[in-house]
N, C-alpha and C positions, 0 to 999 in steps of 0.2 A: 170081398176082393173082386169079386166077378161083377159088381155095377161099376167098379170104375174102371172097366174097359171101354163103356157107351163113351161115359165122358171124358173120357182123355180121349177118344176116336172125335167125338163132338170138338174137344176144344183145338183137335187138330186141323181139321177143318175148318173153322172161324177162324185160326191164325192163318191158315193157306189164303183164304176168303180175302184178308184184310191186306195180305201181302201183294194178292192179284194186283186187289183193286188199288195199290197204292204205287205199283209200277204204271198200269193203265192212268195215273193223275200225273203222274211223271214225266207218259207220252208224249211225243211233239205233238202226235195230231190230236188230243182233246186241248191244247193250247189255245187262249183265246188273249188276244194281243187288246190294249187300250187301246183309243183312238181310231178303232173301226179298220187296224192294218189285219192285212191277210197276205196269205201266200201258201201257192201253185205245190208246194212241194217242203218235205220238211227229213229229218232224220236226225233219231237218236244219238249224237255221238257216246263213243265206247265210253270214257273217261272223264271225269271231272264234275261231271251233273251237267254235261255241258248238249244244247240241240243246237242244229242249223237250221233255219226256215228260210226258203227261197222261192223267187219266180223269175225266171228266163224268160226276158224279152229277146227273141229272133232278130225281127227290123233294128234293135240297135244294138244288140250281141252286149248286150248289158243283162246284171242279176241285181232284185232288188232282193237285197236278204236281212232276215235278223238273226243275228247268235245271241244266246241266254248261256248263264250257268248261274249254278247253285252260289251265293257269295255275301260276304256282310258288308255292311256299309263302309268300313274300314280296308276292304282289299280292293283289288283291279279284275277286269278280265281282260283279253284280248284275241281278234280271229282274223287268221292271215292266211292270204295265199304265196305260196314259192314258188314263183314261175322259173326259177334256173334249177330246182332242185327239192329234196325231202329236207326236211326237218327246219329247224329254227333259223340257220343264217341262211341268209338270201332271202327269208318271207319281206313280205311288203303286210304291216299289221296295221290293225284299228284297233284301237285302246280307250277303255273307258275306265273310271272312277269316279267316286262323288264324294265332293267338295265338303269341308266342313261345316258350309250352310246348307248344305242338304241336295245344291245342282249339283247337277252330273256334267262331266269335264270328260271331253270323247274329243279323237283327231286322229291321225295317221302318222306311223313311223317305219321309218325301214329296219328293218331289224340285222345289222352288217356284221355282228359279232358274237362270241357269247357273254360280251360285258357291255350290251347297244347305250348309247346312251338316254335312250326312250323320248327323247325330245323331239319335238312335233314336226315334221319333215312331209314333203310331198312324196310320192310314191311311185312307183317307174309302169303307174297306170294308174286309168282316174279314178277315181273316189270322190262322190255327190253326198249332199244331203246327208249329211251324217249326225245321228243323234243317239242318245242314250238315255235309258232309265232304270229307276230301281225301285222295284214292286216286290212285295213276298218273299224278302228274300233273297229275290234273283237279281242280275243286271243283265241289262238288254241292250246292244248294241244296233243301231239300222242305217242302213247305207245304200246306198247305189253302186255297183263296181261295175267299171265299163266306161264305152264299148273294150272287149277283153280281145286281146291281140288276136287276130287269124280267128275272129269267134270263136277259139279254142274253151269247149265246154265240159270235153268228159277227160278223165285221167288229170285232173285238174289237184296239183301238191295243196293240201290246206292243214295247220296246224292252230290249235288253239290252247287257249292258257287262260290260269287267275291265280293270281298273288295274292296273301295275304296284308301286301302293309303298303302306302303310299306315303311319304315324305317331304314336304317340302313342293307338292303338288308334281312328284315322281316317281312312277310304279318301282317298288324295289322287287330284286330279283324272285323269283321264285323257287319253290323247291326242287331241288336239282336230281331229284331219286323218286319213284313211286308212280302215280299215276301223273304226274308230270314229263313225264319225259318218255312218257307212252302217247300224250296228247298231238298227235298228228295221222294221214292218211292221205287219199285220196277220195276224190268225189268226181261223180258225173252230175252235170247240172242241170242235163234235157231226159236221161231217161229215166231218172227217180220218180 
């Protein structure tokens, strides 16, 4: 009885080891983007498997950012900002999915209700360059947002989301309990 104290002490440790290391592969910052994209600044979100990665341009009070989360090729994600308010209505979102030939199908929606109709709508601020992809797993959304009203950078409403099912090339709703409906906060987008 007394040698398997080593090893259960041993095999304690190799599970701690593997658990580290598999939060640190999770990290925003050991993320490494296709196509040679980077960015200034990044953060874990709380909920959903979900990071932000961003870089704040000053001179045009624009952010070029990507959001990821954990997701299968059968659901959506999406990451908004609220500039009238917290949580889901009033965001201005980016939504992506991929198509049953394999692209990826991203646009912008305003999100007016708790029943939006997710159809592709301009946004009550710009939105550039907007694309998606889906690698390992994950989807990736990239954008340009801006110039952002009054350069307004920090205390900045952002909520984000992923669905499991698309229909008829329409994200349907998502789970309305859980870590759903914790998926929102704030960010600052110059001092992070």
């Amino acid at each position: 009885m007394a040698g398997a104290k080593p090893i259960l002490f041993t095999l304690c440790i190799v599970l701690f080891s593997l658990r580290m290391a598999s939060a640190q592969a999770d990290s925003c910052t050991n993320h490494t983007f296709s196509g040679d994209r980077a960015f200034d600044s990044c953060t874990d979100l709380p909920v959903l498997g979900a990071h932000l990665h961003w870089t704040y341009n000053p001179a045009t009070t624009s952010l070029h950012v990507a959001y990821r989360a954990s997701q299968s090729p059968s659901g959506w994600i999406a990451w908004a900002i609220n500039p009238t308010g917290t949580g889901m209505v009033g965001s201005q979102a980016i939504v992506a999915f991929q198509n049953s030939d394999g692209t990826m199908n991203t646009y912008t929606t305003p999100i007016d209700s708790y029943s939006p109709s997710m159809a592709a709508k301009e946004l009550s601020f710009r939105v550039s360059n907007v694309t998606a992809e889906y690698e390992g797993g994950e989807m990736a959304i990239f954008a340009v947002v801006g110039p952002l009203e009054n350069g307004t950078t920090s205390g900045v409403n952002q909520v984000w989301q992923t669905g499991d099912s698309v229909v008829g090339g329409v994200p349907q709703v998502h789970a309305t309990s859980g870590d759903n409906v914790k998926s929102m906060g704030t960010i600052d987008f110059v001092s992070k």
